[in-house]
N, CA and C of each residue as an Amber inpcrd file, in Angstrom:
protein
   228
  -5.2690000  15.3800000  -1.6280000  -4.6510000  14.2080000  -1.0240000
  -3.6980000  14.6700000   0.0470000  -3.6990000  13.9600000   1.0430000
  -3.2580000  14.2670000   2.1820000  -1.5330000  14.1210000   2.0750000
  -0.8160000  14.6260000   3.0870000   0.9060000  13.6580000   2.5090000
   1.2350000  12.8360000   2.4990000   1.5440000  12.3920000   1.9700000
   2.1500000  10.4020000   2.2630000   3.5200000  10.3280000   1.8680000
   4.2120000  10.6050000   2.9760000   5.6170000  10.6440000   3.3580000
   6.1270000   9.4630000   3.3170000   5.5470000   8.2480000   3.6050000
   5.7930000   7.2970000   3.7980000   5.7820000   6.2750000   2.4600000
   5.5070000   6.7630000   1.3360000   5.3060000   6.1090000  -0.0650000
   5.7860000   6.6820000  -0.8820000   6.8960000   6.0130000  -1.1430000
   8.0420000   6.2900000  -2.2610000   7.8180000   5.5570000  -3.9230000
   8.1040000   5.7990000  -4.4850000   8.7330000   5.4270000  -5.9360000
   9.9990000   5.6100000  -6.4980000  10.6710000   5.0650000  -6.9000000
  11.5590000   4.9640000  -7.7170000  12.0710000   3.7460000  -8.3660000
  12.4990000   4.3630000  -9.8080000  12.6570000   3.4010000 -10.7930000
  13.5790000   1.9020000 -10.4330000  14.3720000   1.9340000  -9.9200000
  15.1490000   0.8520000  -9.4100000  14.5710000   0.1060000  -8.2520000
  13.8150000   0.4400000  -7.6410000  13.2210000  -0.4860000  -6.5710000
  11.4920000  -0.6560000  -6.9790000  11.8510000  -2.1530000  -7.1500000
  10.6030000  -2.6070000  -7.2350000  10.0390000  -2.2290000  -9.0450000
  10.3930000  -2.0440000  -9.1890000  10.3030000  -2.0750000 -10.8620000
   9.7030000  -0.2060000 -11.0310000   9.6220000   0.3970000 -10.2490000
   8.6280000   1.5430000  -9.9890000   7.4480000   1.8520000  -9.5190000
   6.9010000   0.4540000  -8.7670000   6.1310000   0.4000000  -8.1130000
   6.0630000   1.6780000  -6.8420000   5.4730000   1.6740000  -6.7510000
   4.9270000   2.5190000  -4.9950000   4.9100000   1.4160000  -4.1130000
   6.0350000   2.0980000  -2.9740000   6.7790000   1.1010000  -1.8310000
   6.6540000   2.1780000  -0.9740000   6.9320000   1.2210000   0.3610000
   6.8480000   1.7580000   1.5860000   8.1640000   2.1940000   1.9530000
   8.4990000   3.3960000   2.3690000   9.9270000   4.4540000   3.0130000
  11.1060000   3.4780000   2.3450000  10.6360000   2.9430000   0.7350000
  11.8530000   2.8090000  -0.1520000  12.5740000   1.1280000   0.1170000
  11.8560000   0.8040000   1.2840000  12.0140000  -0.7610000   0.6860000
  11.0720000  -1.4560000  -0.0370000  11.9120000  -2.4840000  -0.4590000
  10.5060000  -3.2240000  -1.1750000   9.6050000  -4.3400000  -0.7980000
   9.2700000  -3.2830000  -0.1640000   7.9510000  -3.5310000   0.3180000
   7.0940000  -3.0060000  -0.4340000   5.5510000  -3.6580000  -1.3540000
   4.8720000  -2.2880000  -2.2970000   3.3050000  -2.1710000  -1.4490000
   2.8590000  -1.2600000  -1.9380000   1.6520000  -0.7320000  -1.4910000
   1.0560000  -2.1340000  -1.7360000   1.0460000  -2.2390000  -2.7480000
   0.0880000  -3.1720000  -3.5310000   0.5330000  -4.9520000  -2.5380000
   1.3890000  -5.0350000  -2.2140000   1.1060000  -6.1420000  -1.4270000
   1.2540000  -5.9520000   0.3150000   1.0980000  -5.0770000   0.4540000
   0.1750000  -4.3840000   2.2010000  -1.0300000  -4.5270000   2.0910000
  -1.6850000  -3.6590000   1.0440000  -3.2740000  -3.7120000   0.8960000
  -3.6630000  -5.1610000   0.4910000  -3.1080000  -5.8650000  -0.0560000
  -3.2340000  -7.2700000  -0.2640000  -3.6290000  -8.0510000   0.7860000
  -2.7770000  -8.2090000   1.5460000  -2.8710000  -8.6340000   2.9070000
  -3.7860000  -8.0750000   3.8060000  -4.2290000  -6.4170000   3.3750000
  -5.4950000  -6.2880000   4.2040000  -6.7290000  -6.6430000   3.6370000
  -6.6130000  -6.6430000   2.3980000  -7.7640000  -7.2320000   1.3580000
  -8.1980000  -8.7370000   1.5270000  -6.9670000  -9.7750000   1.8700000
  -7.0490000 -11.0000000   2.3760000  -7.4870000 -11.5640000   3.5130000
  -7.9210000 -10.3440000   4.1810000  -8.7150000 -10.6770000   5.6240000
  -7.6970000 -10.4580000   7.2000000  -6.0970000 -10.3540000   6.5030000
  -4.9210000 -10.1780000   7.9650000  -5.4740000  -8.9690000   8.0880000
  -5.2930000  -8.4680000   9.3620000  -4.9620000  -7.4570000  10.4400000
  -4.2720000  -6.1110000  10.5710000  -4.3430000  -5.6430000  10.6840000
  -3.3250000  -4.7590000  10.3860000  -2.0990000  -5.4430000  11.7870000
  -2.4580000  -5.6120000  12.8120000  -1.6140000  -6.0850000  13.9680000
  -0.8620000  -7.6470000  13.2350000  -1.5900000  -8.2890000  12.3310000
  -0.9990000  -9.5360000  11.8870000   0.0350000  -9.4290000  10.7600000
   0.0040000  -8.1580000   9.8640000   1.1220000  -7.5150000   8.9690000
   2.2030000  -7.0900000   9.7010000   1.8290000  -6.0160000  10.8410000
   3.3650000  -5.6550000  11.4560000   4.0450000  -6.6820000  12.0970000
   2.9000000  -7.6600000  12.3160000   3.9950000  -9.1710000  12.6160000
   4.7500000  -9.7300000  11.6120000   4.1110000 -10.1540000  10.9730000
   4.4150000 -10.4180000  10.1160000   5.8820000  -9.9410000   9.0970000
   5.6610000  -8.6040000   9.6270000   6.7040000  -7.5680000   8.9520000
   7.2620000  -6.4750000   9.4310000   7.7800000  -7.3620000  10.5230000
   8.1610000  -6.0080000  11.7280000   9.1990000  -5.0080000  11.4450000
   9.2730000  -4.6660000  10.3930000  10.4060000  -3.4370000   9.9130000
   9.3110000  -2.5130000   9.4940000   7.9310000  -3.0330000   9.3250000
   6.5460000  -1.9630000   9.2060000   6.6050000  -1.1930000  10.1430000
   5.7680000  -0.2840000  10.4190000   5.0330000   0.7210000  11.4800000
   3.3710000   0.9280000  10.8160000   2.5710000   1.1110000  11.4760000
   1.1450000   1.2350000  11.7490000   1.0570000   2.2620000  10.8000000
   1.6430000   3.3670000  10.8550000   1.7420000   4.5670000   9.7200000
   1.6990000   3.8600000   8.4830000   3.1210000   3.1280000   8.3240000
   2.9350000   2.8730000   6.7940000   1.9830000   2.0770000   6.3290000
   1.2390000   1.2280000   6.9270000   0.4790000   0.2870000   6.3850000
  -0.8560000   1.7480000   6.3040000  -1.0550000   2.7930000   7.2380000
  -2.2390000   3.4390000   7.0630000  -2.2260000   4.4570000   5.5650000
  -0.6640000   4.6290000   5.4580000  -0.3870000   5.4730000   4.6880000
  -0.8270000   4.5270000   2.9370000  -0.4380000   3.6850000   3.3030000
  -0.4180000   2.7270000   1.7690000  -1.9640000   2.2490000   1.7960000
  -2.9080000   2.2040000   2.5750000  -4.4060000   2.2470000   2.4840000
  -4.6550000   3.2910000   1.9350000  -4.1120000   4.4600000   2.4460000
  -4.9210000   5.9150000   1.5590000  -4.3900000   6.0880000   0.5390000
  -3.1280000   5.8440000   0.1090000  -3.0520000   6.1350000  -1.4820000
  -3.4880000   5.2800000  -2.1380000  -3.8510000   3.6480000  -1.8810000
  -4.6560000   2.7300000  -2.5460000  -5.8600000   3.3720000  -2.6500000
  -6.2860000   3.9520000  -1.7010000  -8.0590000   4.4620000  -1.9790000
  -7.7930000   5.8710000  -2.8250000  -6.7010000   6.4200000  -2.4560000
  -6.5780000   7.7520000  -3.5180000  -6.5650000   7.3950000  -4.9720000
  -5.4780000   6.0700000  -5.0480000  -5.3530000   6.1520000  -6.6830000
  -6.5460000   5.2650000  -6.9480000  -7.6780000   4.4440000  -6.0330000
  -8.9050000   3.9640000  -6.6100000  -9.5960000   5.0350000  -7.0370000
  -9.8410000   6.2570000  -6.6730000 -10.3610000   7.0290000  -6.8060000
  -9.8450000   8.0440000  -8.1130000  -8.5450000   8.2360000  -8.7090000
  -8.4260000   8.5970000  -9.7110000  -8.7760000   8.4020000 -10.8750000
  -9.0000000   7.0440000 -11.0320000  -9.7340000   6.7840000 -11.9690000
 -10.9870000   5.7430000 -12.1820000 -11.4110000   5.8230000 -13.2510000
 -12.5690000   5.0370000 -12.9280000 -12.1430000   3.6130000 -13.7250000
 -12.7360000   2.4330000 -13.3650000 -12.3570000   0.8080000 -13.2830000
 -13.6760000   0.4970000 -13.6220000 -13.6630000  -0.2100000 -14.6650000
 -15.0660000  -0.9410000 -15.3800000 -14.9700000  -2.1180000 -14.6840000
 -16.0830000  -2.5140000 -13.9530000 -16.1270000  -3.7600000 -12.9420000
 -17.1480000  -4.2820000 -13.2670000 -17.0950000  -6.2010000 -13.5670000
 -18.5390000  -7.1310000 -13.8950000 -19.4910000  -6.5930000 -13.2080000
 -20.4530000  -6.7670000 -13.4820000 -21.7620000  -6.2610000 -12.9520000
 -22.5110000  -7.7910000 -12.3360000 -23.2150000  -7.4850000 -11.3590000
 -23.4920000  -8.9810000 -10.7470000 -24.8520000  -9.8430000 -11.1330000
């Protein structure tokens, strides 16, 4: 895994979630918003204390920690 400087944890912010450079802001509702069909250009509007980094940075550890483990998913 590559560095991700930009994705913090700690126990007092955000319950211990994984956040972006320690505000709470969490991974999990960036990728949300890219999962929901916004933009990446419609998030940093949206949330202009972002940068393009962090939203790229919180995509790859979402796909890193998809990738740690495996997720039993309905079958279609």
């Amino acid at each position: 895994m590559g560095q991700l400087s930009r994705i913090t944890q700690q126990p007092d912010v955000m319950g211990g979630k994984a956040c972006i450079r320690g505000m709470r802001v969490t991974v999990g509702m960036v990728v949300g918003q890219i999962g929901a069909g916004h933009s990446i250009d419609e998030v940093l509007a949206d949330h202009p204390y972002l940068e393009r980094e962090d939203i790229m940075q919180a995509l790859r550890y979402a796909a890193w920690r998809a990738e740690e483990r495996e997720v039993t998913l309905a079958t279609a």
